[in-house]
CHARMM-style PDB file with segment names, atoms N, HN, CA, C and O in Angstrom:
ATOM      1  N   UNK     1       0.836  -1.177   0.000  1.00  0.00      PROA
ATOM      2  CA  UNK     1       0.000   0.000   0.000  1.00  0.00      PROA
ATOM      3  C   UNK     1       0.886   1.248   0.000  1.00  0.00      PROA
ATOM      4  O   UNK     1       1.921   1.403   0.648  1.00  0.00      PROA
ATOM      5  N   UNK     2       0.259   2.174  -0.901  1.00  0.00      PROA
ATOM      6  HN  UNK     2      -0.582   2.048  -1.428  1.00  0.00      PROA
ATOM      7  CA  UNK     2       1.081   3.071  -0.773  1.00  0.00      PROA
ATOM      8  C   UNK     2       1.113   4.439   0.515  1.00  0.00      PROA
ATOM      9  O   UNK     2       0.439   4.355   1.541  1.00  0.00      PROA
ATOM     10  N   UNK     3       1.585   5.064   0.351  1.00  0.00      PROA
ATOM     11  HN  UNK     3       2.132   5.133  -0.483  1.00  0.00      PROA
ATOM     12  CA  UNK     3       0.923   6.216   1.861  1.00  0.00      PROA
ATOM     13  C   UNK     3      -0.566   6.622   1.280  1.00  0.00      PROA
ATOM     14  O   UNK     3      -1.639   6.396   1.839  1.00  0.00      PROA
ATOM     15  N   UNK     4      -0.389   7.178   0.211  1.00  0.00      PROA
ATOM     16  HN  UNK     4       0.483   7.362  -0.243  1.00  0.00      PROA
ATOM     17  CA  UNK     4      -1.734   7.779  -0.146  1.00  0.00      PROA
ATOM     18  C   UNK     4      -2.998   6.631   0.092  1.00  0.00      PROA
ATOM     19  O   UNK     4      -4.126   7.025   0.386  1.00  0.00      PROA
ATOM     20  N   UNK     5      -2.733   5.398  -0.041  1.00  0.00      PROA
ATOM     21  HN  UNK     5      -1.817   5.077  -0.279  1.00  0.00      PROA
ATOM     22  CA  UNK     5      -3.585   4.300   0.341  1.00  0.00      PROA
ATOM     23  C   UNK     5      -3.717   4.356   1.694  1.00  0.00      PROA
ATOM     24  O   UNK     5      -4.784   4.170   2.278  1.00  0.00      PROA
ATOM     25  N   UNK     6      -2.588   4.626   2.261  1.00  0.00      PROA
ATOM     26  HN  UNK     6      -1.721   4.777   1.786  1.00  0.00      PROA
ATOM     27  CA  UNK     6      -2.888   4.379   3.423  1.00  0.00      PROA
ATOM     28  C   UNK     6      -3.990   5.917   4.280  1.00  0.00      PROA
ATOM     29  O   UNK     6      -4.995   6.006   4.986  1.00  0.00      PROA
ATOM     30  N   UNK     7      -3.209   6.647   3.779  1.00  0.00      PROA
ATOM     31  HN  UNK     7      -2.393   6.575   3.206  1.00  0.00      PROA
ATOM     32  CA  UNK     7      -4.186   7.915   4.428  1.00  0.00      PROA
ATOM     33  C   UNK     7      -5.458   7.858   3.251  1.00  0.00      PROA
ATOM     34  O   UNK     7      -5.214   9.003   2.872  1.00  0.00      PROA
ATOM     35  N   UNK     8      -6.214   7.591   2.676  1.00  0.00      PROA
ATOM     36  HN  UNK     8      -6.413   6.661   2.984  1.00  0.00      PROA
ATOM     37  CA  UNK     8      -6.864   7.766   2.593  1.00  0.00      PROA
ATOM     38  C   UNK     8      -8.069   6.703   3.034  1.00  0.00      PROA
ATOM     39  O   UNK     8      -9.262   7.004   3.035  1.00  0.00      PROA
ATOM     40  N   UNK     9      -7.546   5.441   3.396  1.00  0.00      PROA
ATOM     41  HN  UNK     9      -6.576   5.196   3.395  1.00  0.00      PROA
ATOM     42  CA  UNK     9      -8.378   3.882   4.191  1.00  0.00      PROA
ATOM     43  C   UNK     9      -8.471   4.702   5.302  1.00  0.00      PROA
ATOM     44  O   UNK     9      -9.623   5.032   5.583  1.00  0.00      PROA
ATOM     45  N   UNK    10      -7.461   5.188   6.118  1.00  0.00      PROA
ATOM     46  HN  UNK    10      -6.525   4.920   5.889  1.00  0.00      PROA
ATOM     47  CA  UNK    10      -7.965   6.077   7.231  1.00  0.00      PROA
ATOM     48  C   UNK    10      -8.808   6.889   7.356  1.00  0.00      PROA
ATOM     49  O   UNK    10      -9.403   7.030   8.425  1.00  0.00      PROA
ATOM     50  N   UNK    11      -9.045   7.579   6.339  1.00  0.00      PROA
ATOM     51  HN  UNK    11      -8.562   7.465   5.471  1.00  0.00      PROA
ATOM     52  CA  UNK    11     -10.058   8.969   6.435  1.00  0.00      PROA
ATOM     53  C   UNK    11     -11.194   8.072   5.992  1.00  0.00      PROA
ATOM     54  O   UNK    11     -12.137   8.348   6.734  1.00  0.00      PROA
ATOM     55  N   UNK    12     -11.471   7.348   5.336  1.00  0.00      PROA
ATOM     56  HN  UNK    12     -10.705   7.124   4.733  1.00  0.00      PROA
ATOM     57  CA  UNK    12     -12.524   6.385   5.321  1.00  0.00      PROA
ATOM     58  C   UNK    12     -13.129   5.458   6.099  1.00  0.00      PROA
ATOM     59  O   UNK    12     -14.340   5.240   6.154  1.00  0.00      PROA
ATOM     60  N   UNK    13     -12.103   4.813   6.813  1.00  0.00      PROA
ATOM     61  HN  UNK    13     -11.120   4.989   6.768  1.00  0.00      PROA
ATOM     62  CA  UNK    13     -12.089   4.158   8.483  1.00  0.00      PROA
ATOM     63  C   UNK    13     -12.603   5.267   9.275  1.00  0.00      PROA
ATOM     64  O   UNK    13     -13.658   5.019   9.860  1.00  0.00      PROA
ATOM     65  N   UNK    14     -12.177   6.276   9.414  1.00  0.00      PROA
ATOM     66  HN  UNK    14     -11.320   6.478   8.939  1.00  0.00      PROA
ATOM     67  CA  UNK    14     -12.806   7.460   9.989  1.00  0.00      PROA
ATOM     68  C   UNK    14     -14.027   7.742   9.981  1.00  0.00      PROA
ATOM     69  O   UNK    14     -14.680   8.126  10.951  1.00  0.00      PROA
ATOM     70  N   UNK    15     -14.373   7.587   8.987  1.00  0.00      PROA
ATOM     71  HN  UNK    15     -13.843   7.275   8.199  1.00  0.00      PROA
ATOM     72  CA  UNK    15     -16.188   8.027   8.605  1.00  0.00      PROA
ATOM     73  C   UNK    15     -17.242   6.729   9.206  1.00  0.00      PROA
ATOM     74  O   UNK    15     -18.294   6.824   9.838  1.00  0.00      PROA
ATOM     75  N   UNK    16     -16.715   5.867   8.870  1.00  0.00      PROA
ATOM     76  HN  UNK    16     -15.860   5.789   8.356  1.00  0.00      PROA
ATOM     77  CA  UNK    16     -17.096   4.612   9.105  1.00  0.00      PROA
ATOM     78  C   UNK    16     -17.373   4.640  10.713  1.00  0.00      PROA
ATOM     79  O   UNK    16     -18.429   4.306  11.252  1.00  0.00      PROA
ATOM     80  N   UNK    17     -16.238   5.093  11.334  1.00  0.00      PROA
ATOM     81  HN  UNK    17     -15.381   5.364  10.896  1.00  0.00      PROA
ATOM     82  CA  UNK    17     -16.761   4.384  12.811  1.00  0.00      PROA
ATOM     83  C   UNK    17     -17.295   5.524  13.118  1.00  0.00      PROA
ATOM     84  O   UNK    17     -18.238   5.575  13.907  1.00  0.00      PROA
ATOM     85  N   UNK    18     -16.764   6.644  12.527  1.00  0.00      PROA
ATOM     86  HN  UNK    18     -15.998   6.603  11.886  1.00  0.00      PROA
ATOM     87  CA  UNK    18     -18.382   8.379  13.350  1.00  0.00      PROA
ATOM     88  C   UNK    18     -19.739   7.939  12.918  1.00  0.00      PROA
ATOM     89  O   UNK    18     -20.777   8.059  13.569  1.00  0.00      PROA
ATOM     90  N   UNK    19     -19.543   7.212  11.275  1.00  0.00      PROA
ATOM     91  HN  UNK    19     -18.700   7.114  10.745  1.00  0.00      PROA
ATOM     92  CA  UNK    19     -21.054   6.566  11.190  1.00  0.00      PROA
ATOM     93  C   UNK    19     -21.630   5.679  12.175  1.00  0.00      PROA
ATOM     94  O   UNK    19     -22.797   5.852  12.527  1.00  0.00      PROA
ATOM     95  N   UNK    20     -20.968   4.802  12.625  1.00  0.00      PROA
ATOM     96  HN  UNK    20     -20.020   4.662  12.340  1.00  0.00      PROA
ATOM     97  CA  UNK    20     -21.209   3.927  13.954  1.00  0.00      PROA
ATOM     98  C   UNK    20     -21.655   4.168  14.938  1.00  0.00      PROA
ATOM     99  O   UNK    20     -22.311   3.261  15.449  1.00  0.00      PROA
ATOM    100  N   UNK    21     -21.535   5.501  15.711  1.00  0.00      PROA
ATOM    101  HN  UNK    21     -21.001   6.238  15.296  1.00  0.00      PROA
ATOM    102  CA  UNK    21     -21.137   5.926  16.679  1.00  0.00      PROA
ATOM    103  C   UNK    21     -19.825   5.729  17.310  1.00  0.00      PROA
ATOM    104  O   UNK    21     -19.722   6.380  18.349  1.00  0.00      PROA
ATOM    105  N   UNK    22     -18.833   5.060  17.016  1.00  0.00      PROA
ATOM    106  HN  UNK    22     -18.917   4.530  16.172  1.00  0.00      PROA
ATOM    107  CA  UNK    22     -18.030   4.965  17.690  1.00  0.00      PROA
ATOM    108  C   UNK    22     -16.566   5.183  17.670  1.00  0.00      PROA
ATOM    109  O   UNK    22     -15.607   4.558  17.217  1.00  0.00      PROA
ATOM    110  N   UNK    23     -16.783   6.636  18.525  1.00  0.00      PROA
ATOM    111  HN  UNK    23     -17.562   7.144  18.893  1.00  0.00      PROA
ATOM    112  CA  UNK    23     -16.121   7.975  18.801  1.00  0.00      PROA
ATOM    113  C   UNK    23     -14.796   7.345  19.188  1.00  0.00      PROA
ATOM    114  O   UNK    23     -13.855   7.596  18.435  1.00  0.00      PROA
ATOM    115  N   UNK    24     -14.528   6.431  20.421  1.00  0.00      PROA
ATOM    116  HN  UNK    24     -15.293   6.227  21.032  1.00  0.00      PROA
ATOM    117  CA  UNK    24     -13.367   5.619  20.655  1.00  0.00      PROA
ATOM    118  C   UNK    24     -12.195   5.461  19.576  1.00  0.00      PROA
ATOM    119  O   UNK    24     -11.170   6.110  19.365  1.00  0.00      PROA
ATOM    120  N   UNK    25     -12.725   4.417  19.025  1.00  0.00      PROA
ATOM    121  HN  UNK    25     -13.558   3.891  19.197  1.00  0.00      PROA
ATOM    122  CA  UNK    25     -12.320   4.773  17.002  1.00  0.00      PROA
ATOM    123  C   UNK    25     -11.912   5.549  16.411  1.00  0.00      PROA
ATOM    124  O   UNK    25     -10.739   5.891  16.257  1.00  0.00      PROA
ATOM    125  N   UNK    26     -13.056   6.031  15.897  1.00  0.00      PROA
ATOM    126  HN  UNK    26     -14.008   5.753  16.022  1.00  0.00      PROA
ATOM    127  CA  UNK    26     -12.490   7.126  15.065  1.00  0.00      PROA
ATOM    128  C   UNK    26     -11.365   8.498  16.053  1.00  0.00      PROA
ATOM    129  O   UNK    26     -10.911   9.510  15.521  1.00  0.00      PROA
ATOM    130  N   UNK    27     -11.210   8.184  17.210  1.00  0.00      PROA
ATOM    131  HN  UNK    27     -11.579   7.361  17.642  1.00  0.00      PROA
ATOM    132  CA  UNK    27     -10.405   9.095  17.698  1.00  0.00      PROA
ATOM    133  C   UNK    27      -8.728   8.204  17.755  1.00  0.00      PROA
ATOM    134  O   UNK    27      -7.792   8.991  17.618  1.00  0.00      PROA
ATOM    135  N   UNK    28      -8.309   6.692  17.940  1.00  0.00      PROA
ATOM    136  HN  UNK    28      -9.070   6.052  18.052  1.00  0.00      PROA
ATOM    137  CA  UNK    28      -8.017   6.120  17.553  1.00  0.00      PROA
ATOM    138  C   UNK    28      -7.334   6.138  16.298  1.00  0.00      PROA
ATOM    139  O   UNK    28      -6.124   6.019  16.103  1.00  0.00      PROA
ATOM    140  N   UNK    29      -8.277   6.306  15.450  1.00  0.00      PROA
ATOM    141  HN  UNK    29      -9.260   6.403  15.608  1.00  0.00      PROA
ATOM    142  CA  UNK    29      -7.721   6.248  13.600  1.00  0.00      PROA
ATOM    143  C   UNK    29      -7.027   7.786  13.591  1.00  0.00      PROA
ATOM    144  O   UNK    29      -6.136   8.129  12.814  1.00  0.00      PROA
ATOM    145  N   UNK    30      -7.650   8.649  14.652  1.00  0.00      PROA
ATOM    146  HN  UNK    30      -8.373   8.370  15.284  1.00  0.00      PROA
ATOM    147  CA  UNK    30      -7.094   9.936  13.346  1.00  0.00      PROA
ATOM    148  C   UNK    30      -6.116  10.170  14.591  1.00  0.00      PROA
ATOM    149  O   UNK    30      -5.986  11.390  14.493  1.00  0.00      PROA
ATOM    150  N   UNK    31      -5.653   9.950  15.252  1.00  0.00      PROA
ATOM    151  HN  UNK    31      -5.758   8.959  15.331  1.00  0.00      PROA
ATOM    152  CA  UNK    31      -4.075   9.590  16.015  1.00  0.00      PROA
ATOM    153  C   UNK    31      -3.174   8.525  15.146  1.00  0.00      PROA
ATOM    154  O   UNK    31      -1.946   8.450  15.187  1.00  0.00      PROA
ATOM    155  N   UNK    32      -3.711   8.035  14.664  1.00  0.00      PROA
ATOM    156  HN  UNK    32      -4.708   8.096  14.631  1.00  0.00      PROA
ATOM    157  CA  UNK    32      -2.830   7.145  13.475  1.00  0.00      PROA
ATOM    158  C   UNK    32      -3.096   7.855  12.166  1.00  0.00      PROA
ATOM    159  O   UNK    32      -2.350   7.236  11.407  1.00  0.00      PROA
ATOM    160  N   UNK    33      -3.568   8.569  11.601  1.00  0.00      PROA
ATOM    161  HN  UNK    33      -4.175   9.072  12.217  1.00  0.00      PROA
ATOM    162  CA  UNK    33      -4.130   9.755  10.388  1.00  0.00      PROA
ATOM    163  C   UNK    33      -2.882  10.301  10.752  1.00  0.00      PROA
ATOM    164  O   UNK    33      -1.874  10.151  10.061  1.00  0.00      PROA
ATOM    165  N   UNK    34      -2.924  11.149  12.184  1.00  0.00      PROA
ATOM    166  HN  UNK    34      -3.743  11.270  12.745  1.00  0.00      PROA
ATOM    167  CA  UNK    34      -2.086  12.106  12.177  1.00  0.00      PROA
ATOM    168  C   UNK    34      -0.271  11.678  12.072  1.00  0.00      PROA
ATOM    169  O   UNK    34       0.543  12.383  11.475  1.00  0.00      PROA
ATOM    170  N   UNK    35      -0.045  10.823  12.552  1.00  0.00      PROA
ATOM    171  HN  UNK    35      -0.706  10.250  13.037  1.00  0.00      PROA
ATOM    172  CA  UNK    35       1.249  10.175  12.625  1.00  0.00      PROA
ATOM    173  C   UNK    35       1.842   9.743  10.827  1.00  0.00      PROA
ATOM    174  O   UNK    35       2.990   9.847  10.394  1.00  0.00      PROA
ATOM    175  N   UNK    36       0.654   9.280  10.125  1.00  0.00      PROA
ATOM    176  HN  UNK    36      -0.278   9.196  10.477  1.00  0.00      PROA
ATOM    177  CA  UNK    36       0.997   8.718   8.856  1.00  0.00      PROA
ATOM    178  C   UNK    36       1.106  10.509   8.436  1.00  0.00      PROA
ATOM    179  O   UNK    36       2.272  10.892   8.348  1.00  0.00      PROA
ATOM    180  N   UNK    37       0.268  11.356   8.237  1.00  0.00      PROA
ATOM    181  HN  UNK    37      -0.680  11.045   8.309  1.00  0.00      PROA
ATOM    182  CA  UNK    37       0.661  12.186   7.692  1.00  0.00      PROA
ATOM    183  C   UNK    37       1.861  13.058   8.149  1.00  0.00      PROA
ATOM    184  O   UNK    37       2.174  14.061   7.507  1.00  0.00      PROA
ATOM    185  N   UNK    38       2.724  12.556   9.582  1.00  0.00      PROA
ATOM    186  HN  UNK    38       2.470  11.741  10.103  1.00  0.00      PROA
ATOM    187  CA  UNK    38       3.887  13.239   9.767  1.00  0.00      PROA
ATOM    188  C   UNK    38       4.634  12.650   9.081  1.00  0.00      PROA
ATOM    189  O   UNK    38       5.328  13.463   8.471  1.00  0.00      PROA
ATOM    190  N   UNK    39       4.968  11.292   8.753  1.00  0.00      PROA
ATOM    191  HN  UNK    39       4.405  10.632   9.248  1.00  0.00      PROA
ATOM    192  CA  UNK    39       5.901  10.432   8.496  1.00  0.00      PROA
ATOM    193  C   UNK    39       5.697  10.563   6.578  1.00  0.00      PROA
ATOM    194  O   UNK    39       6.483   9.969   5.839  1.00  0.00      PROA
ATOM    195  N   UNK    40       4.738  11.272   6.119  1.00  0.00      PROA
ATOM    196  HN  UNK    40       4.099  11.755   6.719  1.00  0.00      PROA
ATOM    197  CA  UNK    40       4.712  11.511   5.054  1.00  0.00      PROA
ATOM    198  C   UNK    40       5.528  12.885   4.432  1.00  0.00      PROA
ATOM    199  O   UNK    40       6.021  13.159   3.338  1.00  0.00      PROA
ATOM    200  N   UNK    41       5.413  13.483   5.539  1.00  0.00      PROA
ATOM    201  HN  UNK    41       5.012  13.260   6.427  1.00  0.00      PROA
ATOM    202  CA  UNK    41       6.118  14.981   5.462  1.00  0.00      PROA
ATOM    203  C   UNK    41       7.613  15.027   5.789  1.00  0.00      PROA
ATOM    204  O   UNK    41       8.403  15.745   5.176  1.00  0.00      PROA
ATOM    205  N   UNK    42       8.035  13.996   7.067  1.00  0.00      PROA
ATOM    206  HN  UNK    42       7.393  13.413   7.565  1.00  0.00      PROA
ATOM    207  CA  UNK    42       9.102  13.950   6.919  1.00  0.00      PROA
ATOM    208  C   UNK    42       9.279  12.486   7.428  1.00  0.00      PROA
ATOM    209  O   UNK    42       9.154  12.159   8.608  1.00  0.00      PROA
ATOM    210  N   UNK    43       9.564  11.704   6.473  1.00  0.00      PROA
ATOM    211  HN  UNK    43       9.665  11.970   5.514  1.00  0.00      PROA
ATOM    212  CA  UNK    43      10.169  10.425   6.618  1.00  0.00      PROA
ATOM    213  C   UNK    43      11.006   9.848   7.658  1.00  0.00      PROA
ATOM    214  O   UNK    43      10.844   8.737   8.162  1.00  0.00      PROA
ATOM    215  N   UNK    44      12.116  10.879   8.002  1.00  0.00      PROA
ATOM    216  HN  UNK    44      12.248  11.782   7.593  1.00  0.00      PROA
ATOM    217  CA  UNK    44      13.203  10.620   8.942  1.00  0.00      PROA
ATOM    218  C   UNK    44      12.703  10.504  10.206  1.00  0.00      PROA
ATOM    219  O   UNK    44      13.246   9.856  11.100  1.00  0.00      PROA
ATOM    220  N   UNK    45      11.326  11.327  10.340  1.00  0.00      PROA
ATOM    221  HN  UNK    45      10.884  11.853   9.613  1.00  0.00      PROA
ATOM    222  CA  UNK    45      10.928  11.617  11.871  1.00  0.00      PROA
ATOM    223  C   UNK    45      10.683  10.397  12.370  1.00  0.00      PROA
ATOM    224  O   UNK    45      10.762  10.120  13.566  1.00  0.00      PROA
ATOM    225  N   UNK    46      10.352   9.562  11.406  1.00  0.00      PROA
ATOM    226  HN  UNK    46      10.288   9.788  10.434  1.00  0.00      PROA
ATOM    227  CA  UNK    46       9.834   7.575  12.319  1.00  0.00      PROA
ATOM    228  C   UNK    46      10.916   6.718  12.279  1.00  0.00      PROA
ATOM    229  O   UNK    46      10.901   5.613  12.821  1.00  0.00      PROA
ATOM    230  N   UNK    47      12.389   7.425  11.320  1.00  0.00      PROA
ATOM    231  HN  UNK    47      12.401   8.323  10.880  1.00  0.00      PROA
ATOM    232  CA  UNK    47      13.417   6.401  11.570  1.00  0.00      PROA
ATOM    233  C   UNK    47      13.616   5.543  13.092  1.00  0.00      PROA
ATOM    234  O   UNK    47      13.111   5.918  14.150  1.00  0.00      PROA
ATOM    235  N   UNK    48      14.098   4.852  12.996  1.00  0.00      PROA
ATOM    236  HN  UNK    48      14.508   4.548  12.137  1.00  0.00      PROA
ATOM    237  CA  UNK    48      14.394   4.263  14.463  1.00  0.00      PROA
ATOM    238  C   UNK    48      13.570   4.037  15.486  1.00  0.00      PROA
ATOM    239  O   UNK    48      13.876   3.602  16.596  1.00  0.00      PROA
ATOM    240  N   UNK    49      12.063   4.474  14.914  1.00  0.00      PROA
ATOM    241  HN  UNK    49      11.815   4.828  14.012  1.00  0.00      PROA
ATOM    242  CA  UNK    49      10.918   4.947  16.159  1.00  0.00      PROA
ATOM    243  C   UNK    49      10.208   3.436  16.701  1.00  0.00      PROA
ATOM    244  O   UNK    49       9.411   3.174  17.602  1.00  0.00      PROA
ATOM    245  N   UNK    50      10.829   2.715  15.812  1.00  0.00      PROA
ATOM    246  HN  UNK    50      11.476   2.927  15.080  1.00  0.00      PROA
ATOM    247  CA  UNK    50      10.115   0.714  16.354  1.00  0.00      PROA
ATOM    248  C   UNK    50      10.778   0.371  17.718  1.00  0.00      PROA
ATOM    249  OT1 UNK    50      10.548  -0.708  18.262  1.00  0.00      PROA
TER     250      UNK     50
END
C-alpha cells in the first residue's frame, strides 16, 4: 500500500466508525491519520521509532 492508500483507508475508516457511533475509534484512527501524515512529510521523523 502506498501512503496515499494508506491515508486515505484512514479517512474512510474514519467516517465509518463516526457513522457507527463509535467515537473511541475514530479518535483512535485519526491519532494514526495524524502520525501517517507526519511520516509523510518527513520520513526521517519515524526512523528508528520501532
Amino acid at each position: 500500500m502506498t501512503d496515499q492508500d494508506v491515508i486515505a483507508q484512514l479517512n474512510q475508516d474514519i467516517t465509518t466508525a463516526e457513522n457507527a457511533g463509535d467515537e473511541d475509534t475514530a479518535n483512535r484512527l485519526r491519532r494514526e491519520l495524524q502520525t501517517a501524515l507526519r511520516e509523510v512529510k518527513d520520513p526521517q521523523s519515524s526512523a528508528g521509532s520501532d
